[in-house]
Structure formats: structure tokens, C-alpha cells
N, C-alpha and C positions, 0 to 999 in steps of 0.2 A: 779427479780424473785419473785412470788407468791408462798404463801405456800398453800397446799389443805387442806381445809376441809372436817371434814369429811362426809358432803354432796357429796361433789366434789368426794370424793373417791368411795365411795358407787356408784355413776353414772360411774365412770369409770370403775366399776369391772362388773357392769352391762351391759357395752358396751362393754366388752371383752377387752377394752384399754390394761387396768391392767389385769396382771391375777396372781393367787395367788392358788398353788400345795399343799398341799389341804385345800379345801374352808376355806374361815376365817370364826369366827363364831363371837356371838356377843360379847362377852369377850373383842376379840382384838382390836376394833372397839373403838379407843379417839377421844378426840375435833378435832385433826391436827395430827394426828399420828395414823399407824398398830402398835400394838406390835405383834411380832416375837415371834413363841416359839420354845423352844432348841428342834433338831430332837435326831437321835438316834447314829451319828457319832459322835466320838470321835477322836483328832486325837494326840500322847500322843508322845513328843520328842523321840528319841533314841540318846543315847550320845556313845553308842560305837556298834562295829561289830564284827565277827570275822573272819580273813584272816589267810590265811596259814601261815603267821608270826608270827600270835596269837591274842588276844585280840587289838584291835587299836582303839584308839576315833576317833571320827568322826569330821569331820572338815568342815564344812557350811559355805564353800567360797562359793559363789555364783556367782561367775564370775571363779569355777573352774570345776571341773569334776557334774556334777549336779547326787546328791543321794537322794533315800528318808531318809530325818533324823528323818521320824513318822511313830508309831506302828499305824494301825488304827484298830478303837474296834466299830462293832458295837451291841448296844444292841439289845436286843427282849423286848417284852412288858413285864411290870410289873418288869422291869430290875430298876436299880439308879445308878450312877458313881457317887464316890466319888474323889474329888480332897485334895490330902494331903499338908499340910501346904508349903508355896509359892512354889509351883507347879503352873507349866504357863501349859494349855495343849491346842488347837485348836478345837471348837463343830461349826458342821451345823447348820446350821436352818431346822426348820421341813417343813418351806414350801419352794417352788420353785417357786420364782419370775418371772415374765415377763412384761418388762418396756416398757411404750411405748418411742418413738424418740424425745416425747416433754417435759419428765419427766426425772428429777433425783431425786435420793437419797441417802440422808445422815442418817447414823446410832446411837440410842444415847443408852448408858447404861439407864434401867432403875432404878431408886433408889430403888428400896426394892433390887434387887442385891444388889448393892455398899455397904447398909447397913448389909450382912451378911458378909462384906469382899473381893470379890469377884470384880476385876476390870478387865472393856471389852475394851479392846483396839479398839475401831470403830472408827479410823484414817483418814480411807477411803469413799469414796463414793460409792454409785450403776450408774454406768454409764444408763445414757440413753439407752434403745435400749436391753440392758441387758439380759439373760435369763439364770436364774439356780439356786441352792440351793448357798448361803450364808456363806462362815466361818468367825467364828468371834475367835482372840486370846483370853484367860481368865488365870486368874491370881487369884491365893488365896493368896492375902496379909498378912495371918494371920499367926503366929509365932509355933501356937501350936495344932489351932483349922482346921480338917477336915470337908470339908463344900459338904454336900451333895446337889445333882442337879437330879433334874428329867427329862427324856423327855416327853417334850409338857407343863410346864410349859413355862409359857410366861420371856422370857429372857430380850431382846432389842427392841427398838422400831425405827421405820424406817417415817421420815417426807419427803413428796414428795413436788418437785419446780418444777413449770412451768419452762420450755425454753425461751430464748427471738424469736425463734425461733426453728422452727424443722429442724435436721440438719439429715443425716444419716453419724452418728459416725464409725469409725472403730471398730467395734467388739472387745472387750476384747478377750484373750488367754484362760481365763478361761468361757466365753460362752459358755454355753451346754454343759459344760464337769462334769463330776464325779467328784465332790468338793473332795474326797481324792486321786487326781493323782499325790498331791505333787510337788513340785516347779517346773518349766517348764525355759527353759534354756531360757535368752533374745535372741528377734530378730535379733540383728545387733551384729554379732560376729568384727565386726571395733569396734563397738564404747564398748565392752567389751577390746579390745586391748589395747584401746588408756587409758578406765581408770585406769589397771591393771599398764600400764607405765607412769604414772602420764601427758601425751599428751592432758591435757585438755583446754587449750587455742587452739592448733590447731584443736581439735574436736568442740570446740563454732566457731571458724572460718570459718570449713568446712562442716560443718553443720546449719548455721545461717538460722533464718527463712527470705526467701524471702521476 
């Protein structure tokens, strides 16, 4: 895999390959890297509910009844969210990507973040083929200090890889969808079964790649 430059970039966005909701401007624009700026979603944990029982935490099994366990906030202009000391909460991206089939990407903290504290969990990739607005996890590591965040500062930055080929991928679950719809139940309620009963050798078994 090749990384793009950003020659290479600039021509793909020009050729509508790439597309990028709303236009990048020259800011974002590095050697081998967009940087991404933080949109206006926020997406902020909830640790409890309340049921006719009373007050109940919430429980984020994920292979159980599927809830939203995030408040979501979004701002208006001239708004800031503050994030209180090691608070972890979930922000969009301001733009809304569109990858072509022969591209992926990978996500990196930018350092002037890291150095206010602030750690981006970008684990993940952007699958090929891709289309929609970005969340990325955030974390204020710091013990005492609240670290304010703007939207439309530039947050993360996103480096693009040629394919070794062009392939048409299966669609992520979260393609085209509203980045705040909150966790989405997996595909294959067997293979949620089999790992809830610890059946994971018969699941590599019967499932093995051809």
C-alpha cells in the first residue's frame, strides 16, 4: 500500500473520487494527511436510567438487550464543550467523508491535542467505499484540569492507502447513517449465542474461511 500525497489528494477531490462535507479548506491540507475538524456532535455516556423500579445503572452488555447509553448534545455556533477531568465522551467530525473502493483510512491524534491532555482513541480504520460523518472516542487524562474544545477546530488527521486492488467491500452498518444512532445490534444473533456460551471453538469450526 501507498500513502497519498498531498498532490494525490488534491486530484482526487477534484475528481470527485474523495469527497469531503464541507469542502476542505487550506488549513487542513499536510504533506500526507487531511486534518479533520471536531463538528458540533457531542456524544456524552449515561451511566443510569430511570424504571418503574427506580433509579438502575445501566449495563453495556453488548451482546444483550441493545440501549442508547449517550446523551447526545448538539451545539449551535459560537457554542464550546468542555470536557471535565478524565471524562471519556464521543465528537463527530465536522466533515462527511466519501471514500472511494481503492482507498482506505487510518486515523491519528494530532499532537497539539495530546499535548493539552486529551487522548483520541483512533483504533480503527475508514473502510473503503465508506460514506458519512466520523466518531472518534476522547478522553481528558488530566486529574484536575477541564479542557475546553471548539467546533471546527482541527482535531485528528486522516492518511489515505491505495488498495492493492479495487474490491467492492460490504458496506459498514454505520454507512449513511446519523453518526448519533448509537450502538446497532451485530449481524449474526448464532454467532452472539455461541460467544455469550463460551462455544468458540465450534464457532471457528463452523464458520472457518473456505
Amino acid at each position: 500500500m501507498a500513502v497519498l500525497t498531498r498532490e494525490n489528494i488534491v486530484r482526487l477531490v477534484e475528481k470527485e473520487d474523495l469527497g469531503f462535507e464541507p469542502a476542505l479548506d487550506v488549513f487542513q491540507l499536510q504533506g500526507h494527511s487531511v486534518d479533520l475538524r471536531l463538528g458540533w456532535t457531542f456524544m456524552v455516556p449515561r451511566w443510569w436510567e430511570l424504571k418503574k423500579e427506580g433509579r438502575v445503572v445501566l449495563n453495556m452488555d453488548r451482546f444483550g438487550e441493545i440501549k442508547n447509553g449517550f446523551e447526545k448534545i448538539v451545539l449551535e455556533e459560537g457554542q464550546y464543550f468542555e470536557i471535565l477531568p478524565e471524562e471519556y465522551v464521543v465528537v463527530a467530525t465536522m466533515e462527511r467523508i466519501r471514500m472511494p473502493y481503492y482507498l482506505m483510512g487510518v486515523l491519528y491524534p494530532r499532537s497539539s491535542v495530546n499535548r493539552r491532555g486529551l487522548s483520541l482513541d483512533l483504533t480503527g480504520i475508514v473502510d473503503a467505499g465508506y460514506e458519512g460523518n466520523l466518531m472518534i472516542p476522547v478522553r481528558n487524562n488530566t486529574r484536575s484540569q477541564v479542557i475546553r474544545v471548539y467546533p471546527g477546530e482541527r482535531f485528528c488527521q486522516i492518511v489515505f492507502y491505495t488498495l492493492d486492488r479495487t474490491t467492492e467491500m460490504e458496506k459498514s452498518r454505520y454507512h449513511g447513517r446519523d453518526v448519533a444512532e448509537g450502538v446497532l445490534p451485530e449481524r449474526s444473533r448464532e454467532e452472539i449465542e455461541m460467544i455469550k456460551t463460551g462455544k468458540i471453538k465450534k464457532l471457528k469450526v463452523k464458520y472457518k474461511i473456505k
